[in-house]
FITOR-523181 format. One record per residue (C-alpha): residue in three letters; chain; x, y, z. Coordinates in Angstrom, 3 decimals. Example, Ala and Ser with C-alpha at 12.3 -4.5 7.8 and 13.67 -1.06 7.14 Angstrom:
<atoms>
type:mol:x:y:z
ala:A:12.300:-4.500:7.800;
ser:A:13.670:-1.060:7.140;
</atoms>
This chain:
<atoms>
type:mol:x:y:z
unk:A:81.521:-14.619:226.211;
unk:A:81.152:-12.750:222.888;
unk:A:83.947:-13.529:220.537;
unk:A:87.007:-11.469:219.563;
unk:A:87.137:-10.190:215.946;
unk:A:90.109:-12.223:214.498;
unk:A:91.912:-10.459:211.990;
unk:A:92.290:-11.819:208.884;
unk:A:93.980:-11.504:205.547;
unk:A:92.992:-11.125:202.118;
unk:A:94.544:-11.952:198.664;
unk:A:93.207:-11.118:195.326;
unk:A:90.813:-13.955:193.484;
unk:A:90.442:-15.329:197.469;
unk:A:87.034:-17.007:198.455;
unk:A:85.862:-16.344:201.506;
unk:A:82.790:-18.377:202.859;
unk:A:80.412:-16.027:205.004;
unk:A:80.417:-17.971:208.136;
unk:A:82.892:-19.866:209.228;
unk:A:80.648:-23.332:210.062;
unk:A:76.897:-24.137:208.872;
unk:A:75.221:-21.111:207.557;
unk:A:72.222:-20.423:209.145;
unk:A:68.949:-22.146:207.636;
unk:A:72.017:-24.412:205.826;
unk:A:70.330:-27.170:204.017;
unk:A:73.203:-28.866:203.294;
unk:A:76.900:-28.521:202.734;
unk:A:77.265:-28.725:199.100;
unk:A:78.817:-25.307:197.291;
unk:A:74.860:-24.282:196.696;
unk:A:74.710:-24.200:200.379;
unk:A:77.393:-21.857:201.228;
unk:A:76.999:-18.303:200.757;
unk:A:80.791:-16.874:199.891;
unk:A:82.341:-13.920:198.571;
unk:A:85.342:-14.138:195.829;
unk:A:87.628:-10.659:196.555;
unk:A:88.671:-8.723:193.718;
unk:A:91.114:-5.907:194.764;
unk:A:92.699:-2.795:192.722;
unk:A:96.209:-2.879:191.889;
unk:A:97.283:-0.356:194.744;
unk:A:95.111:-0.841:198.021;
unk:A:95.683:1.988:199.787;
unk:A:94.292:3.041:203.471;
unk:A:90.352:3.653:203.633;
unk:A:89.445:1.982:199.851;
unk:A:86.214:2.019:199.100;
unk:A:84.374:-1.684:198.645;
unk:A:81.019:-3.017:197.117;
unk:A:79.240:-5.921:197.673;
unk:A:78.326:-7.198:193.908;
unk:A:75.232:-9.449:193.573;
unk:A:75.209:-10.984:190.310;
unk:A:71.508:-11.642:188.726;
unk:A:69.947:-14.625:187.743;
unk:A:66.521:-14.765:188.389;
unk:A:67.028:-15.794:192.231;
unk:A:67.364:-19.312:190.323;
unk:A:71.051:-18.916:188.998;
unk:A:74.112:-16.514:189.398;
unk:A:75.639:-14.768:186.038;
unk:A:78.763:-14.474:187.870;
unk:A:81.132:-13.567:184.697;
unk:A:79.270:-10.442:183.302;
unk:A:77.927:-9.655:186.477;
unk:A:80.247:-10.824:188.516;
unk:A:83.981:-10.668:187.348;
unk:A:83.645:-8.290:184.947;
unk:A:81.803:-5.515:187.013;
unk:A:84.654:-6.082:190.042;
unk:A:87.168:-6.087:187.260;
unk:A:85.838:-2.520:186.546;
unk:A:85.470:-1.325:190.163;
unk:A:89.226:-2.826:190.631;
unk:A:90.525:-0.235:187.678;
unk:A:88.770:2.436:189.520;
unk:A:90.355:2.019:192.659;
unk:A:87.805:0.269:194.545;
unk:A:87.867:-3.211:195.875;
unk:A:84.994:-5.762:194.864;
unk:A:83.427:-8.444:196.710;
unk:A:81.584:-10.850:194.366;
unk:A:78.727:-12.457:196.504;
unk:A:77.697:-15.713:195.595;
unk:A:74.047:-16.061:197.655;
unk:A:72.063:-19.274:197.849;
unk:A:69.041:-19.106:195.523;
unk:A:65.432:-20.466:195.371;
unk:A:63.692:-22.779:194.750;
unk:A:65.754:-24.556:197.176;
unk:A:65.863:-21.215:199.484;
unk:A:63.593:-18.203:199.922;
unk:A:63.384:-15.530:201.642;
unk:A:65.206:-14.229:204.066;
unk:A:68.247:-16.440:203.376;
unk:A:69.270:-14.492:200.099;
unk:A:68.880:-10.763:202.057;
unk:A:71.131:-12.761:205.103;
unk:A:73.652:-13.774:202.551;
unk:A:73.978:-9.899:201.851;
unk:A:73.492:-8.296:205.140;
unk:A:76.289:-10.643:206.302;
unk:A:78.426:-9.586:203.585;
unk:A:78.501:-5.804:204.154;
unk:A:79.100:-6.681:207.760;
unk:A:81.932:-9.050:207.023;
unk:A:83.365:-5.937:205.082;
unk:A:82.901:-3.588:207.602;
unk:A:84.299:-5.932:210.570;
unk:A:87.414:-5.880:208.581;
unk:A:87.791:-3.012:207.217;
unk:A:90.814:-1.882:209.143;
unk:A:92.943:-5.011:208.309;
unk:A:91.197:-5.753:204.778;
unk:A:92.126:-1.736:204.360;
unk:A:89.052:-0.626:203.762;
unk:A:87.044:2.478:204.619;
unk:A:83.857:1.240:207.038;
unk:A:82.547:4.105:205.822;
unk:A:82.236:3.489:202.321;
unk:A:81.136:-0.150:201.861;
unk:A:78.316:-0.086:199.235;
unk:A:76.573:-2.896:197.206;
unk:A:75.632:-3.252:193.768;
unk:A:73.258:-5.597:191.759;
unk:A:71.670:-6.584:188.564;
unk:A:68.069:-7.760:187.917;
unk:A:67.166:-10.326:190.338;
unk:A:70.901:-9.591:192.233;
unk:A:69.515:-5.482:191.477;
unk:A:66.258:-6.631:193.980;
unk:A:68.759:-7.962:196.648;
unk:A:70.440:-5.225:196.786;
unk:A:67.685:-2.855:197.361;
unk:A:65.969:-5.157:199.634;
unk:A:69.728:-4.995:201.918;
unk:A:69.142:-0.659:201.111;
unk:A:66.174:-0.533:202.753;
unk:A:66.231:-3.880:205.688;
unk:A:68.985:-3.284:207.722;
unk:A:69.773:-3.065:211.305;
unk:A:73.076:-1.754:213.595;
unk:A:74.086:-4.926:214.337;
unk:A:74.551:-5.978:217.976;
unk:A:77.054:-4.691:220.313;
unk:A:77.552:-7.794:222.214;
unk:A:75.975:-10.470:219.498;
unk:A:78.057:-13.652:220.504;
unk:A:79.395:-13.745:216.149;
unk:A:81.630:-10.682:216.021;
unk:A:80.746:-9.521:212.628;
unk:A:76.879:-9.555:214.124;
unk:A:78.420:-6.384:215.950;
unk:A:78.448:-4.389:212.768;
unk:A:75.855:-2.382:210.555;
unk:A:74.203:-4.022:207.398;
unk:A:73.608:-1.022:206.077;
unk:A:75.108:0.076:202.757;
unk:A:76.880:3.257:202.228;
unk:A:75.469:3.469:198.928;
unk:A:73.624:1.600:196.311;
unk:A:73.948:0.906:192.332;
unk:A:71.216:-0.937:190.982;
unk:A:71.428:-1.867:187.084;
unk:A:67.972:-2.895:185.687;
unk:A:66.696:-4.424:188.820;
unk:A:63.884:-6.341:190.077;
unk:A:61.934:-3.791:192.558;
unk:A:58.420:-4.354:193.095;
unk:A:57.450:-7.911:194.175;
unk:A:53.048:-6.833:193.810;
unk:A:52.720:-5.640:190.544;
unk:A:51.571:-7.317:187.564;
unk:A:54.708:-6.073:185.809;
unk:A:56.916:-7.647:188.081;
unk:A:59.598:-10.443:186.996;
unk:A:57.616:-13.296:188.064;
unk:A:60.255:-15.768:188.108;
unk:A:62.114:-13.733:190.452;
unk:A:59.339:-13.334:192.979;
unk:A:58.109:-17.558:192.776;
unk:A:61.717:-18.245:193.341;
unk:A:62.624:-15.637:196.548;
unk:A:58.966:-16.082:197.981;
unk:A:57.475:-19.322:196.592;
unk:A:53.757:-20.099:194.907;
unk:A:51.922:-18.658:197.083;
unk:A:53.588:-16.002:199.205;
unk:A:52.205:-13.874:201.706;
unk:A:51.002:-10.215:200.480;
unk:A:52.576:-8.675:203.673;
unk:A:55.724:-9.615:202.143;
unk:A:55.509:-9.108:199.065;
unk:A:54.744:-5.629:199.767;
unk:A:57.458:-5.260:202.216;
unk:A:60.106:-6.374:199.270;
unk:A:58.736:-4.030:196.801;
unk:A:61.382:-1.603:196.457;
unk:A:59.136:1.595:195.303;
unk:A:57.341:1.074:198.710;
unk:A:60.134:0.524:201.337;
unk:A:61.891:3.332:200.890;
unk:A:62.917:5.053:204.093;
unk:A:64.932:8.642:205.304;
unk:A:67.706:6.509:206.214;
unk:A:68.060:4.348:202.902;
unk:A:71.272:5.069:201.761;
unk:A:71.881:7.258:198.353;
unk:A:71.177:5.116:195.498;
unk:A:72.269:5.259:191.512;
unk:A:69.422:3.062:189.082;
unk:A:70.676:2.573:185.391;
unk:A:68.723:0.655:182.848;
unk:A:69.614:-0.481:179.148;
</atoms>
């Protein structure tokens, strides 16, 4: 039988791994093996706070998850919204699509908790820079649902973002502009065209990919 959402409680500075054994395509069990997010919550948490998903950048090699990380929740904390600081496993040692898994099961992990995490499943976005920028449009514009009777109770809810803030990210994984060391590391030496084109950002756009804010500096 499909299990029962178990409610759950959150503190401030908590890490929370993803899934609660192996993830899947796990390679191991060390700390780069386990996809987690570190909660960073506003002073007041009141009923129905808004949350985003932030994917530090890196490269898909490494995670800046102080400038990128702490300091951007830090931000979203003093305007009232609670941050989840997603720490996703990275290539070489993973490609894609563990990274967009890591993500998709964040949101969803959000959303399946929203009413005892006090959150508003209705306003659960995600946010990234650079390489962490290209995960977060590739989770904008590859989501699903979820499945109403998926035996993993957060695989009942949506992966797709309310909305999106992308700060000087990685989009297009075919062009000879693109940051190369982000596409060898998410698809490897020699990946597949196909793929590459389905990752680019400026051709994946659909009617349903949520409203979207791009800054660059």
């Amino acid at each position: 039988a499909p299990q029962q959402q178990t409610t759950l409680s959150i503190q401030d500075g908590q890490t929370l791994p993803l899934w609660s054994g192996a993830a899947p395509g796990a390679l191991g069990m060390e700390d780069q093996d386990i996809p987690v997010i570190t909660v960073f919550l506003p002073r007041t948490m009141s009923q129905n706070t808004p949350a985003v998903v932030v994917c530090p950048g890196g490269g898909y090699v490494q995670l800046a998850m102080n400038h990128e990380g702490r300091q951007v929740a830090n931000y979203l904390n003093s305007l009232g919204i609670a941050a989840f600081v997603l720490r996703y496993r990275l290539g070489p040692r993973y490609h894609h699509p563990i990274e967009l898994g890591d993500a998709q099961r964040a949101i969803r992990t959000l959303r399946s908790h929203a009413e005892d995490w006090r959150l508003d499943p209705s306003r659960i976005g995600i946010m990234g820079f650079s390489a962490g920028g290209h995960l977060a449009m590739t989770a904008a514009t590859h989501f699903d649902a979820g499945v109403a009777r998926a035996q993993d109770a957060v695989d009942r809810f949506s992966s797709r973002p309310d909305f999106v803030v992308l700060g000087y990210p990685v989009i297009s994984m075919t062009e000879a502009w693109t940051h190369q060391g982000s596409k060898t590391n998410l698809l490897g030496t020699t990946p597949d065209p196909a793929l590459a084109r389905s990752l680019s950002g400026e051709l994946a756009v659909i009617k349903d990919t949520p409203p979207t804010f791009i800054f660059h500096t």
